[in-house]
KOLGU-4560 file (N, C-alpha, C; in nm, 3 decimals, padded with zeros to 5 digits):
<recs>
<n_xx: -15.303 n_yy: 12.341 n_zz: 05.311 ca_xx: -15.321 ca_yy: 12.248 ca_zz: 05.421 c_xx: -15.343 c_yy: 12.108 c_zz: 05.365 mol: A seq: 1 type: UNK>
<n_xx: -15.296 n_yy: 12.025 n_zz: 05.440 ca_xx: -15.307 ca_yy: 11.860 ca_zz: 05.350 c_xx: -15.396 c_yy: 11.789 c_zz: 05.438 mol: A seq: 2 type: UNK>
<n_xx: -15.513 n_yy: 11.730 n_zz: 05.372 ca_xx: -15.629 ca_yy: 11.667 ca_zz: 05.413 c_xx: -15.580 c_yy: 11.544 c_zz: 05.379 mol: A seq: 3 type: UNK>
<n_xx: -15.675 n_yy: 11.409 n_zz: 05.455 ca_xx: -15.657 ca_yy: 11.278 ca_zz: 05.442 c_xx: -15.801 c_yy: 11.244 c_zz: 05.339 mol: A seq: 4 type: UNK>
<n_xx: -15.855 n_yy: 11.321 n_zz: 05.327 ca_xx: -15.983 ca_yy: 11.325 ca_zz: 05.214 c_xx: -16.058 c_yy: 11.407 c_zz: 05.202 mol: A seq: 5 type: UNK>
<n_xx: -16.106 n_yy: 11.426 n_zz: 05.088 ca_xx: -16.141 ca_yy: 11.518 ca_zz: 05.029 c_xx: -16.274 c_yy: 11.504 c_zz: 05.012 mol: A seq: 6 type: UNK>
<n_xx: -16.427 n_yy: 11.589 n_zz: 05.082 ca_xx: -16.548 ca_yy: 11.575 ca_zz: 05.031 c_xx: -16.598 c_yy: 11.679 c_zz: 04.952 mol: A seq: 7 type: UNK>
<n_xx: -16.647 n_yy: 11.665 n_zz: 04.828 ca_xx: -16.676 ca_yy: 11.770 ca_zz: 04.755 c_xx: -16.852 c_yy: 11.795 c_zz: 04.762 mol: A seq: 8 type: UNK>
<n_xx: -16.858 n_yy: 11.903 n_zz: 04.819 ca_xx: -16.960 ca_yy: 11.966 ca_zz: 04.799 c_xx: -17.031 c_yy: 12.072 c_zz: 04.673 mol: A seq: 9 type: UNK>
<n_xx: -16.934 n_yy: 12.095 n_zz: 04.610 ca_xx: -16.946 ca_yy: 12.184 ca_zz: 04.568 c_xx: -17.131 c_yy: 12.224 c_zz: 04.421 mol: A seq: 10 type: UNK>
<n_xx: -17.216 n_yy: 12.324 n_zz: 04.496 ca_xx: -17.350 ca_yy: 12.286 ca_zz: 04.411 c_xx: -17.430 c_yy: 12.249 c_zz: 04.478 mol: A seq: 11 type: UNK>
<n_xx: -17.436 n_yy: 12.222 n_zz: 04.647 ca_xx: -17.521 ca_yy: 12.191 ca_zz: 04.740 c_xx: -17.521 c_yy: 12.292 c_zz: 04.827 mol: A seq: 12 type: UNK>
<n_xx: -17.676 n_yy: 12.318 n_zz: 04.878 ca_xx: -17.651 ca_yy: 12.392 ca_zz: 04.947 c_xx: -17.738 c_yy: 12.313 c_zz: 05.083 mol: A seq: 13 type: UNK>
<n_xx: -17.753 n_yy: 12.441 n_zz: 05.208 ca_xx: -17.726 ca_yy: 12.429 ca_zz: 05.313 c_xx: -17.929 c_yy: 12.343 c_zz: 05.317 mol: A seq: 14 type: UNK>
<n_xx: -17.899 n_yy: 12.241 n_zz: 05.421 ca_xx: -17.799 ca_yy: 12.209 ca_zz: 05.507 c_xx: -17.691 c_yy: 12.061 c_zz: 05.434 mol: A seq: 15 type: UNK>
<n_xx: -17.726 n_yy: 12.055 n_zz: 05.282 ca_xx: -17.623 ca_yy: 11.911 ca_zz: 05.269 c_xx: -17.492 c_yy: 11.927 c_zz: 05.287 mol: A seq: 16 type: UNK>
<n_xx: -17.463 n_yy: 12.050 n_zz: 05.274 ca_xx: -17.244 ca_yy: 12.029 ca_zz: 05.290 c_xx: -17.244 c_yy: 11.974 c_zz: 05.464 mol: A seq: 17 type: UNK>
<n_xx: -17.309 n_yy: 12.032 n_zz: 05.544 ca_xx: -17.284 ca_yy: 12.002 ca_zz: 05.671 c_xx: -17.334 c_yy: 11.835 c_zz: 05.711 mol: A seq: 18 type: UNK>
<n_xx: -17.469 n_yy: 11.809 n_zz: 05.632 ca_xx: -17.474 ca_yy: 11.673 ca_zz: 05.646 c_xx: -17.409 c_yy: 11.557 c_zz: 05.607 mol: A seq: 19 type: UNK>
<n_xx: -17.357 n_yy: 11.577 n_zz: 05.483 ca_xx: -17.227 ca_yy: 11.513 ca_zz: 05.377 c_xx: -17.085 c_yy: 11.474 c_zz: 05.512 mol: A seq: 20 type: UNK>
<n_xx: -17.048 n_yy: 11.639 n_zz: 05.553 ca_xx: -16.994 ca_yy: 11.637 ca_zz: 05.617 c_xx: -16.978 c_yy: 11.542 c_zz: 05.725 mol: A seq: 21 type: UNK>
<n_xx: -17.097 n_yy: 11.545 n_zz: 05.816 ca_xx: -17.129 ca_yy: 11.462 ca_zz: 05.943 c_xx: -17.108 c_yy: 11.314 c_zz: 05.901 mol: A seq: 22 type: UNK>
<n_xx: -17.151 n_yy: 11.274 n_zz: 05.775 ca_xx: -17.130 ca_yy: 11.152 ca_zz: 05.743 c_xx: -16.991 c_yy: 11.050 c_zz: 05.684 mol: A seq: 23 type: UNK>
<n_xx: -16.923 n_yy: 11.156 n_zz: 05.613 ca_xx: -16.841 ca_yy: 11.148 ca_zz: 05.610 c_xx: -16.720 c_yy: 11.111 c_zz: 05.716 mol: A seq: 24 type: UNK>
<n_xx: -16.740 n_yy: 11.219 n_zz: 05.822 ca_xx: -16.627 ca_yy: 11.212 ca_zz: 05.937 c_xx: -16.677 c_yy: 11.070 c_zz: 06.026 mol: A seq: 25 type: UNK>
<n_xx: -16.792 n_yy: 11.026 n_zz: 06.003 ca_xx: -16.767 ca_yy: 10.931 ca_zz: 06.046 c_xx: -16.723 c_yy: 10.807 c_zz: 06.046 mol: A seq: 26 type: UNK>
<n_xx: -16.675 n_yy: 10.798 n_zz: 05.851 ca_xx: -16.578 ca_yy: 10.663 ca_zz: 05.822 c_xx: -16.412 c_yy: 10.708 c_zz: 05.852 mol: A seq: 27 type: UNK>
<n_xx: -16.357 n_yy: 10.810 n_zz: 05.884 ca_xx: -16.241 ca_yy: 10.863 ca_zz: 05.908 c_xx: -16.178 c_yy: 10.839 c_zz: 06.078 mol: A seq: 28 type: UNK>
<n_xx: -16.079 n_yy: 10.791 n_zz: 06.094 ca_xx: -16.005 ca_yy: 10.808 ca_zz: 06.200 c_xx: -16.000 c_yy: 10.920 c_zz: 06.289 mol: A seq: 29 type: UNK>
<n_xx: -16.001 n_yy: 10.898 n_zz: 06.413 ca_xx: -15.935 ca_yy: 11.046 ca_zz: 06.522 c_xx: -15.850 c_yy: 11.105 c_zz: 06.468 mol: A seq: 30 type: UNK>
<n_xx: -15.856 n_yy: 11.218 n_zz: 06.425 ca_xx: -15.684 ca_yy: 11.284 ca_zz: 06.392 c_xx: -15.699 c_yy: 11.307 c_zz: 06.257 mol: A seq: 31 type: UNK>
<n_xx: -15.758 n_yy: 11.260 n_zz: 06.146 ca_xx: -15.823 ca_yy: 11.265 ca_zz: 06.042 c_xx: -15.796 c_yy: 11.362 c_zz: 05.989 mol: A seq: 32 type: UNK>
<n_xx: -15.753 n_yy: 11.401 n_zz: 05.879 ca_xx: -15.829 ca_yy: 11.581 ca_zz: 05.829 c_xx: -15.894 c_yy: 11.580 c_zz: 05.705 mol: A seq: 33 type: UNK>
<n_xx: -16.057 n_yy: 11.610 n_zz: 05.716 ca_xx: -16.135 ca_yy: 11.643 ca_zz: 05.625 c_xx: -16.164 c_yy: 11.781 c_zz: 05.586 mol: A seq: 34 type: UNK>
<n_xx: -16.136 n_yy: 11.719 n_zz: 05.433 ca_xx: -16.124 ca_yy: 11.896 ca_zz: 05.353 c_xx: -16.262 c_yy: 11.865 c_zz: 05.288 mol: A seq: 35 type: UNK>
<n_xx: -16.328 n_yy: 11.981 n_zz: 05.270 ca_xx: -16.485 ca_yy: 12.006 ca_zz: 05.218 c_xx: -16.449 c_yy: 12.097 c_zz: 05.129 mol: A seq: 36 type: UNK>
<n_xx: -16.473 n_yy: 12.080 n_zz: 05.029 ca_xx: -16.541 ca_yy: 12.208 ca_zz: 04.896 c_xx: -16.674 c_yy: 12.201 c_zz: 04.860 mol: A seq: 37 type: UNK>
<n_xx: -16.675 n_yy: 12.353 n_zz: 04.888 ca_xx: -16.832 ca_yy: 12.453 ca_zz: 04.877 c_xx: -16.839 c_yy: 12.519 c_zz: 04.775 mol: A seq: 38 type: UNK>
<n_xx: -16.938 n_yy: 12.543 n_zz: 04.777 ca_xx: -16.973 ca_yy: 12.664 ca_zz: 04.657 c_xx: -17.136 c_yy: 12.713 c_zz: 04.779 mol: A seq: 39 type: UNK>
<n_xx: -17.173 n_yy: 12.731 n_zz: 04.838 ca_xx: -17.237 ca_yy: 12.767 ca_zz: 04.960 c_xx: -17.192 c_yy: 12.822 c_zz: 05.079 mol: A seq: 40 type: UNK>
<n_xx: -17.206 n_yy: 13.007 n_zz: 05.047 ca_xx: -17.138 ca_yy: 13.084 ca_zz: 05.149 c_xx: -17.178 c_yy: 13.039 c_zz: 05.280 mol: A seq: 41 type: UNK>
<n_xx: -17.280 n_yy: 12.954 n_zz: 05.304 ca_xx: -17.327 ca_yy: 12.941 ca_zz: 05.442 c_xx: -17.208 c_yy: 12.885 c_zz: 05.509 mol: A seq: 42 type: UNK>
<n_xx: -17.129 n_yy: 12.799 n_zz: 05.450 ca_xx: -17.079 ca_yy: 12.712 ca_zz: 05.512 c_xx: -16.941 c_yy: 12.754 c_zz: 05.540 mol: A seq: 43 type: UNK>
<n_xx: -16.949 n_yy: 12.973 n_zz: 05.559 ca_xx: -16.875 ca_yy: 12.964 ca_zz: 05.676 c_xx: -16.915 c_yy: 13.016 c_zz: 05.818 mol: A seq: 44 type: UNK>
<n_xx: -17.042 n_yy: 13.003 n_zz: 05.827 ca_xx: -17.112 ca_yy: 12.978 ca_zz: 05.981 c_xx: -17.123 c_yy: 12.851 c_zz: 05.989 mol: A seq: 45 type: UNK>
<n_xx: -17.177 n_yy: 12.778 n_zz: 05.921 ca_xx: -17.264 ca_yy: 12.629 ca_zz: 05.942 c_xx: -17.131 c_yy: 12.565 c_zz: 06.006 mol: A seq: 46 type: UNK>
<n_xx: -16.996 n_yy: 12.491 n_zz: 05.916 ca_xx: -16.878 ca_yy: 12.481 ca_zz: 05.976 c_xx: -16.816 c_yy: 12.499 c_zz: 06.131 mol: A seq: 47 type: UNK>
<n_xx: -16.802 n_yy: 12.645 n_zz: 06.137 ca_xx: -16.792 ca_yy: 12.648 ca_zz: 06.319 c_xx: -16.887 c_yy: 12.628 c_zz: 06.377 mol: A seq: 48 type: UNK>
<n_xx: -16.989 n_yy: 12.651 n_zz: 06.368 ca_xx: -17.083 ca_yy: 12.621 ca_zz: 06.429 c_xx: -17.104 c_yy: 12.435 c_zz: 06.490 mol: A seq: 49 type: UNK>
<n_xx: -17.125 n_yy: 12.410 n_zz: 06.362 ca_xx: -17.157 ca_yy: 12.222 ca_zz: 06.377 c_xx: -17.005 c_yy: 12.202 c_zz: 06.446 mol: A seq: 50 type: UNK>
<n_xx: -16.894 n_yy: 12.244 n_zz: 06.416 ca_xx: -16.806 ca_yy: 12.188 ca_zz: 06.504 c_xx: -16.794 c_yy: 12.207 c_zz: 06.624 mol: A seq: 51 type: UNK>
<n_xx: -16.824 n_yy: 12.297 n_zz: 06.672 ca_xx: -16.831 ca_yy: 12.352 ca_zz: 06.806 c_xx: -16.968 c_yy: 12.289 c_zz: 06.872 mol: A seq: 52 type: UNK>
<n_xx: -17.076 n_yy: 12.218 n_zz: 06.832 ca_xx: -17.172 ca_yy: 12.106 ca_zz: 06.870 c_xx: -17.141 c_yy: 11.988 c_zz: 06.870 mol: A seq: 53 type: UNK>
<n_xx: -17.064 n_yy: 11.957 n_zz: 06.780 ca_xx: -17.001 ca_yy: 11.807 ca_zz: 06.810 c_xx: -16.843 c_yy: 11.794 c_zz: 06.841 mol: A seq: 54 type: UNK>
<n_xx: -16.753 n_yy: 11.914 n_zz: 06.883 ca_xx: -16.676 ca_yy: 11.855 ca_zz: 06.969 c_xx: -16.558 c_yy: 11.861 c_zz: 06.872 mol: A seq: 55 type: UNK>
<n_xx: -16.578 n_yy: 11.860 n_zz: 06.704 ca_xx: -16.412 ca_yy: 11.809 ca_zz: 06.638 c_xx: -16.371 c_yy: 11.963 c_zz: 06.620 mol: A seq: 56 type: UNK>
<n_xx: -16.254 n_yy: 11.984 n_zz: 06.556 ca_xx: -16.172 ca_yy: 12.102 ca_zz: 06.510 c_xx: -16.171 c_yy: 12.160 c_zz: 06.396 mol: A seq: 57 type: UNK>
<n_xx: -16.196 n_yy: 12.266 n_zz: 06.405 ca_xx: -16.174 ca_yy: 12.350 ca_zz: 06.283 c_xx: -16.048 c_yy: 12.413 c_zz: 06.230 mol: A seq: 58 type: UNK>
<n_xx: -16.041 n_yy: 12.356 n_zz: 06.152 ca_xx: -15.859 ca_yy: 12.372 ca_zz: 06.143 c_xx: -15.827 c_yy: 12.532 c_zz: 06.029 mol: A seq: 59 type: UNK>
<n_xx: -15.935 n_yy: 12.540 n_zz: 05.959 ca_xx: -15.946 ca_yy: 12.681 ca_zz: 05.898 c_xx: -16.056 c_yy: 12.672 c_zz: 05.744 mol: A seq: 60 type: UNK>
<n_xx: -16.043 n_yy: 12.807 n_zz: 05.718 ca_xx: -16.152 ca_yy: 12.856 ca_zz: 05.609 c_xx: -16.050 c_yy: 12.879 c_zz: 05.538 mol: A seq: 61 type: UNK>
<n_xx: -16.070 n_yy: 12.855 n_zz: 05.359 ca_xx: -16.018 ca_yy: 12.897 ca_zz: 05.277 c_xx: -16.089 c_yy: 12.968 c_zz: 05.149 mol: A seq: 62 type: UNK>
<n_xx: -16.113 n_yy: 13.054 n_zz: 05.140 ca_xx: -16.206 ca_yy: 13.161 ca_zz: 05.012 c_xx: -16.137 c_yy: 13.201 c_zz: 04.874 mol: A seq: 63 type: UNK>
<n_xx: -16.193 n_yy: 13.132 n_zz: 04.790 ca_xx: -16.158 ca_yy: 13.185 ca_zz: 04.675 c_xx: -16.253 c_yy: 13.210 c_zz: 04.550 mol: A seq: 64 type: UNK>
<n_xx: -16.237 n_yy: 13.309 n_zz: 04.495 ca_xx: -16.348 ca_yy: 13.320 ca_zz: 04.403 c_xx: -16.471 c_yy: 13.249 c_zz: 04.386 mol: A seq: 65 type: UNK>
<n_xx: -16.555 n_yy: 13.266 n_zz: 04.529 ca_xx: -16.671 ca_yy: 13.197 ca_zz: 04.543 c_xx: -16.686 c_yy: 13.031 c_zz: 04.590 mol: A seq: 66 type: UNK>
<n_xx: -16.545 n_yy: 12.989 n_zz: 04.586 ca_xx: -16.548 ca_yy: 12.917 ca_zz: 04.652 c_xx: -16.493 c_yy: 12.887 c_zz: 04.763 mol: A seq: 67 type: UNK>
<n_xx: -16.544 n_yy: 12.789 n_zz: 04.827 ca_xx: -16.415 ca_yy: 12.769 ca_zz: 04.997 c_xx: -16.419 c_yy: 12.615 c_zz: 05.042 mol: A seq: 68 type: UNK>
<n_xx: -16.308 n_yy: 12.637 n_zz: 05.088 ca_xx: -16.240 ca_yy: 12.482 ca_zz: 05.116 c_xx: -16.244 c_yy: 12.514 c_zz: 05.298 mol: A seq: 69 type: UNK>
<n_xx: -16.294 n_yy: 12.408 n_zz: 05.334 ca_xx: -16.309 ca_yy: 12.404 ca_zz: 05.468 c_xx: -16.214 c_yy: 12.259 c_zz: 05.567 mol: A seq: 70 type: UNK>
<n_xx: -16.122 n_yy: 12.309 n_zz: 05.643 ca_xx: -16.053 ca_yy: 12.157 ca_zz: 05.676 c_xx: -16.132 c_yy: 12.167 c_zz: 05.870 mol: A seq: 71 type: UNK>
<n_xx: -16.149 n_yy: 12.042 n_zz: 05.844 ca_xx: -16.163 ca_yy: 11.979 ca_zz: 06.016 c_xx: -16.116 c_yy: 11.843 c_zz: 06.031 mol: A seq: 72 type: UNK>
<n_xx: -16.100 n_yy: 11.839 n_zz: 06.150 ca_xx: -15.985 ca_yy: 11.785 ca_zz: 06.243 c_xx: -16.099 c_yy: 11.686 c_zz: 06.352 mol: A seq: 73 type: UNK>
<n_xx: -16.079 n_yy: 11.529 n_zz: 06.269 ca_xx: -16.198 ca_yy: 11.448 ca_zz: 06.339 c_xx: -16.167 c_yy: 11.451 c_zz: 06.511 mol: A seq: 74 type: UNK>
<n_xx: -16.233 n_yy: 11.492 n_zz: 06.615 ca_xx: -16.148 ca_yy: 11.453 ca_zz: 06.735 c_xx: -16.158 c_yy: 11.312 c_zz: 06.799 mol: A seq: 75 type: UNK>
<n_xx: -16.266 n_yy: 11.214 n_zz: 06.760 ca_xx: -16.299 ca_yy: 11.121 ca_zz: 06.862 c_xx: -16.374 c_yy: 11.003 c_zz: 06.786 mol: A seq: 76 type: UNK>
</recs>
């Protein structure tokens, strides 16, 4: 999937990937796609979750050997 930027989390755990996150999407455009790398299984609840509270898209989970790449879709 092709992101417009890339926030690396990876070595933080919960709750900074989701706060990183929040801060992040907010220097990014509507329509945006922010890719997150984890190394913090939480963050594949935390992810739908926080998106589904503030409204943007979850465009998908990606898992690989402990790690995961998370893309969302700024809406507004």
């Amino acid at each position: 999937m092709k992101a417009d930027v890339t926030l690396d989390c990876v070595g933080l755990y919960c709750p900074m990937p989701i706060y990183n996150t929040a801060n992040k999407l907010k220097e990014l455009k509507p329509g945006q796609v922010l890719e997150i790398l984890a190394s913090d299984e939480g963050i594949k609840t935390d992810a739908p979750a926080w998106c589904k509270a503030t409204g943007n898209e979850l465009l998908g989970i990606e898992e690989r050997e402990g790690e995961y790449k998370v893309y969302i879709k700024k809406s507004k």
